[in-house]
N, C-alpha and C positions, 0 to 999 in steps of 0.2 A: 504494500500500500504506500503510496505518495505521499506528503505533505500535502500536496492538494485537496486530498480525498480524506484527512485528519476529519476537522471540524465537523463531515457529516456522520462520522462513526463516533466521536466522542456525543455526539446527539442520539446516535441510534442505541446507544449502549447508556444512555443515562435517563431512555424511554423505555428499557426493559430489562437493567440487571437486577438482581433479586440483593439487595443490601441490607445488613442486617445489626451492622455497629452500632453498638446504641442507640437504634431509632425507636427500641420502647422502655428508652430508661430515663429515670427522673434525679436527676440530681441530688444526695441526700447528705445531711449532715458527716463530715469527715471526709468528703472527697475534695479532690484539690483542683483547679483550673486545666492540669495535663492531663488530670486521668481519674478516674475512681477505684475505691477502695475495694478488693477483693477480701470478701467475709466467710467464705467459706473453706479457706485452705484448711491442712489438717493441722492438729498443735506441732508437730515437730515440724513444721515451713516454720511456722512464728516463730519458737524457740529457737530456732537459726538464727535470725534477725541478729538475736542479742547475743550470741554466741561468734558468732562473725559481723560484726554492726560495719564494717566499713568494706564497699566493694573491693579495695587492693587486700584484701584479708582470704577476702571470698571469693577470685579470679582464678577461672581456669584458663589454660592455652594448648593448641593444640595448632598442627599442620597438616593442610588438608592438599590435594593437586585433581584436575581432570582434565583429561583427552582435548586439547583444545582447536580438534581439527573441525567440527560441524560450527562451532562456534567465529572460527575463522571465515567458513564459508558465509553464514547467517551475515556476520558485521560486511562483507565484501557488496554482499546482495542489497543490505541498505543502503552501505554509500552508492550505488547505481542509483537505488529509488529516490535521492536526494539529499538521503541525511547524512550531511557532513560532518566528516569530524564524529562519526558514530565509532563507538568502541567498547572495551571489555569493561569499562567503567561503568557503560547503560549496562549492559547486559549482567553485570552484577547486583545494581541496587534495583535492577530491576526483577530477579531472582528474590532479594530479600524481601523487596515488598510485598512481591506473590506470597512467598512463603507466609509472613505476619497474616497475610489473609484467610488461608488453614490454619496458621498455627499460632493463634495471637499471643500464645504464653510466652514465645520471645519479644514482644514487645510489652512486659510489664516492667516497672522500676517500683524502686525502693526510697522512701525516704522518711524519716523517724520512725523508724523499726516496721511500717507498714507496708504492704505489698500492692501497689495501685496497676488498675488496666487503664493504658494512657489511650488517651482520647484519639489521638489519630497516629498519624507516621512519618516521624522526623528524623533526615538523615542529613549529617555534617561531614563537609570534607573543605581540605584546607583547598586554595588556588591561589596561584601566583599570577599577576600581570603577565610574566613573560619565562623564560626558562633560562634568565643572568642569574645570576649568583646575588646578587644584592637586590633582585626585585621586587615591589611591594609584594605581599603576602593577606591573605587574609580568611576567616571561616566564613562559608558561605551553607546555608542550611536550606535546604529542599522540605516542603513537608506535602505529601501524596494520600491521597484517598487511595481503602484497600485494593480497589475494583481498580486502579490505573493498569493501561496497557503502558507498553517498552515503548507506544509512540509516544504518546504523554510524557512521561519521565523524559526523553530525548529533547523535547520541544521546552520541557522546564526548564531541564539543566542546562540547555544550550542558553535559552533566553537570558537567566541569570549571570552566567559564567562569559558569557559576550559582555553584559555590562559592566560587569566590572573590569574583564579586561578591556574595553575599548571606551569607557568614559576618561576624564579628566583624572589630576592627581586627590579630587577630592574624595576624604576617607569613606568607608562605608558608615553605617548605622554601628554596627560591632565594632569598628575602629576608631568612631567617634568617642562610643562607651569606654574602651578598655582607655582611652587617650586620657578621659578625663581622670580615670579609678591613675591614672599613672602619674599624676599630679597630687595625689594626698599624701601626706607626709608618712612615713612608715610606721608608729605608734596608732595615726590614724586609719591608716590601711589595714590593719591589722584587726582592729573596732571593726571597719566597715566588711572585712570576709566573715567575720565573726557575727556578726547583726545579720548577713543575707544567709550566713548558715544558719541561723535561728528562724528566721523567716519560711528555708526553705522545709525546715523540720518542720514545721507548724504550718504548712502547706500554706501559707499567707504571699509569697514571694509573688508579686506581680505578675501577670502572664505578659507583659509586653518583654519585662527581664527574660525570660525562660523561651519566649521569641526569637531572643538576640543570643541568647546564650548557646555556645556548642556545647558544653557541659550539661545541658539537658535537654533528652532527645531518645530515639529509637536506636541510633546506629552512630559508631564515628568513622569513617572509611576514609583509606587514605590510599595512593599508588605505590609502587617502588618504583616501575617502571622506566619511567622518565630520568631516574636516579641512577639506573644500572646496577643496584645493588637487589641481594633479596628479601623479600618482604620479612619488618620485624613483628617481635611482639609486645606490639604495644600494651604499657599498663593502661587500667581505667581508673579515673579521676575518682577521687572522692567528695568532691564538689560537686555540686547536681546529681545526676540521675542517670547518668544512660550507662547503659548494663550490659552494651555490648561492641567490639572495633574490630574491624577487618581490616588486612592490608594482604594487596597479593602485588606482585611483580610485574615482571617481562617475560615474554613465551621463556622456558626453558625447553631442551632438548636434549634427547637422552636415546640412544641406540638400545633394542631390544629384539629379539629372540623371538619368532614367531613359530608355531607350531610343525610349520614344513622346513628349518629351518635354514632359514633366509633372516637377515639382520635388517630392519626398519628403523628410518631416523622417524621416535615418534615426538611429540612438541605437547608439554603440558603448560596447565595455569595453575599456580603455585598460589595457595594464600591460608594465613592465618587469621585463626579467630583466637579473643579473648571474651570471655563471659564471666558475668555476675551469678555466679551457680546457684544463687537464692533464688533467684525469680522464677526457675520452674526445676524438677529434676532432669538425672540427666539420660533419662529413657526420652525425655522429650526433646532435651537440646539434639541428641541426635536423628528424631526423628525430623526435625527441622532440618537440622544440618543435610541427609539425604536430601529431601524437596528440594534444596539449594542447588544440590548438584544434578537433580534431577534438571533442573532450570538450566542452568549453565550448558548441560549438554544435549538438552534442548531446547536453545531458544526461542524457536519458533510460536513455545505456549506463550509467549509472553505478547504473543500479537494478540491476543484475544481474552479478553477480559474472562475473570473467572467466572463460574456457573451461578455460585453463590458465596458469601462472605460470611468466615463463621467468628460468632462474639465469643469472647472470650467468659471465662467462669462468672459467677459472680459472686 
């Protein structure tokens, strides 16, 4: 499908997908602005909380790789139909966000000791201006409805990531903030992470903050690629909320052994996850975890919006 032909499938698909997110729940005392509070976990989820109370405590990591040959083909076939600059970066967050759409237990967070389902699907990754060594930098955060197709997300991320690379040298909104927090004297900087951690414990933090913040969110993803290096494993923040970071590489390639044999140069995608292992067990992280690769080594589901969207516990 074309760019041209977008706009009338993102109409036909929001005239008949069956969506299911929160569309018959009420807001109730103790839920927060990103997400509401999951009341039915069993006690030993709670008792975790306070047994590992800070994500860097409660981080698992692990490295994962898949076949990256249909996926080569899938990104080649788009940039013919238009979309530039298409690459394994869509076809990733766009795997993840299918996935949160079966499996929304990875998109829950944590914050003072409670287990919330967040409201929708926010993913952060850094961008540069340009690929010098000194070039601005900045977090730029996408946030997707479950039901997005790989065109959508393509047409987000481009739209955004165009503008910051191609406006002026003026900062973004997140680099206005961090510019000003970078002006308080250290005694009072110190107050003011201590006051928004207070805030965010007691679910009171702003939702315009939590907007602008990468620290809280569904996902933090980042490349190597571009780097020539392989993908780390990033810790997670103990500030905000998000509970889970990906980072994958450049094709690797690797000769292998085929049944008749004959030696194959085959070419993988290499990436790392780190997870908050509180927010669901781990029979379920890795049933997400497959979906993902399920996605990745077939992209093509990601053209078509899912059947239905399932809500997560409550």
């Amino acid at each position: 499908m074309t760019i041209m032909n977008m706009s009338e499938e993102i109409q036909i698909r929001q005239n008949n997908i069956q969506k299911t997110i929160g569309s018959s729940y009420k807001r109730k005392i103790g839920d927060r602005v990103d997400g509401r509070r999951i009341r039915s976990l069993d006690p030993m989820t709670y008792v975790a909380n306070f047994i590992m109370p800070t994500r860097a405590a409660s981080q698992n990591l692990f490295t994962d790789s898949v076949d990256i040959e249909k996926m080569n083909k899938f990104i080649h076939e788009k940039r013919k139909q238009g979309f530039t600059n298409f690459g394994a970066m869509h076809v990733l967050v766009g795997a993840y966000v299918r996935t949160i759409s079966q499996k929304p237990g990875i998109n829950r967070f944590i914050n003072g000791y409670r287990i919330y389902a967040r409201n929708n699907i926010e993913i952060s990754m850094a961008v540069k201006k340009s690929m010098e060594l000194n070039a601005p930098e900045t977090m730029i955060k996408f946030i997707f409805e479950p039901d997005v197709t790989i065109n959508e997300i393509y047409e987000q991320m481009t739209q955004k990531i165009t503008e910051f690379q191609q406006t002026s040298e003026e900062p973004s909104a997140f680099d206005k903030l961090v510019s000003v927090l970078g002006y308080i004297p250290r005694p009072l900087m110190i107050c003011t992470v201590k006051f928004l951690k207070w805030l965010d414990y007691h679910g009171w933090i702003p939702r315009f903050l939590t907007l602008l913040s990468p620290f809280h969110g569904s996902l933090v993803i980042t490349s190597m690629a571009s780097l020539g290096i392989n993908p780390i494993h990033h810790h997670l923040y103990n500030f905000g909320n998000v509970p889970v970071f990906i980072a994958f590489s450049a094709t690797r390639h690797q000769k292998e052994l085929t049944k008749n044999g004959e030696i194959v140069d085959k070419r993988f995608f290499d990436f790392t996850v780190t997870t908050d292992e509180r927010i669901c067990d781990g029979h379920y992280y890795a049933c997400a975890v497959k979906d993902i690769k399920k996605y990745l080594l077939n992209p093509e589901l990601l053209e078509i919006p899912p059947e239905k969207v399932i809500e997560d516990i409550r």
